[in-house]
N, C-alpha and C positions, 0 to 999 in steps of 0.2 A: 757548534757541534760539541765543542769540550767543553761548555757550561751541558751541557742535555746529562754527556755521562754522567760527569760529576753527579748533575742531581741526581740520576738513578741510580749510583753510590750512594749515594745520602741515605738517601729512601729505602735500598736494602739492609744496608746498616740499621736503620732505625727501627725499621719491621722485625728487625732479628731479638729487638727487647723492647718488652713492653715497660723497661723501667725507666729506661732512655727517653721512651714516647710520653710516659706520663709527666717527664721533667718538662720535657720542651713546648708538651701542652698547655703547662701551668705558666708556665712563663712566659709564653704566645700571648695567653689569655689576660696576661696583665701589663703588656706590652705596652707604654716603653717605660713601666716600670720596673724599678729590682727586688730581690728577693734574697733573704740569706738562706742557705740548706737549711736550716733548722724550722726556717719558716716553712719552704718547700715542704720537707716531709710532713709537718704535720697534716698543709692542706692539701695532698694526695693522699696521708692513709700510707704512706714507706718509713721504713727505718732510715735514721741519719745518715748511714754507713753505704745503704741503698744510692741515696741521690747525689753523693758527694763523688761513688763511686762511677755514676751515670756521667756528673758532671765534669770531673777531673781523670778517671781510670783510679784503679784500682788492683795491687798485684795478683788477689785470689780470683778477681770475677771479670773485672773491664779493663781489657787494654786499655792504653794513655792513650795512644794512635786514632783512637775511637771514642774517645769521648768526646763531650757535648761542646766542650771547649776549643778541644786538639780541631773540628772540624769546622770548628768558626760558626757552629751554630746558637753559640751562646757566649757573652762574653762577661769575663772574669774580672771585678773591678776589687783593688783593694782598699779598705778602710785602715780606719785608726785600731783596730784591734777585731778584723775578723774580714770577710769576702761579702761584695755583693754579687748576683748575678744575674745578666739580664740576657731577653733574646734576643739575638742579632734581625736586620733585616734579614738576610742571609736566612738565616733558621725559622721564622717567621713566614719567608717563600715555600720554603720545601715542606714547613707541615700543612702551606697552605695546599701544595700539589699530593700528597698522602690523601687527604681530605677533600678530595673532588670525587 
């Protein structure tokens, strides 16, 4: 029963921004491969500032609590000089239930 809410947390959260949705699609879609934000924004079509903010928070726009990260729907690996990111199973389920 506390996996169900949860996901229906997830899934309100993420209907609440389509910039959140467009992250976790791209990165669904090349699963289980990674992605740096720079790559992301280019092949959605956002600004840098958009998906870093989608994926990490952001003080003007995305809470931290709510990001793509913070919710274990994507996870944050680091390099020699920069982040990759990939989609969790976890995040991979939940856009699979959005998308039925």
């Amino acid at each position: 029963m506390t996996d169900k809410v949860c996901d229906a947390e997830l899934i309100i959260l993420l209907r609440k921004s389509k910039t959140r949705q467009m992250v976790l699609e791209y990165l669904v879609s090349i699963y289980p491969e990674s992605s740096y934000p720079s790559e992301i924004a280019r092949k959605i079509d956002l600004r840098l500032n958009e998906v870093c903010g989608a994926l990490n928070g952001s003080p003007n726009r995305y809470k931290e609590k709510n990001s793509l990260v913070k919710l274990g729907l994507v996870k944050k690996e680091q390099t020699k000089s920069s982040y990759l990111y990939t989609a969790t199973d976890k995040g991979c389920k939940i856009w699979k239930l959005i998308n039925k």
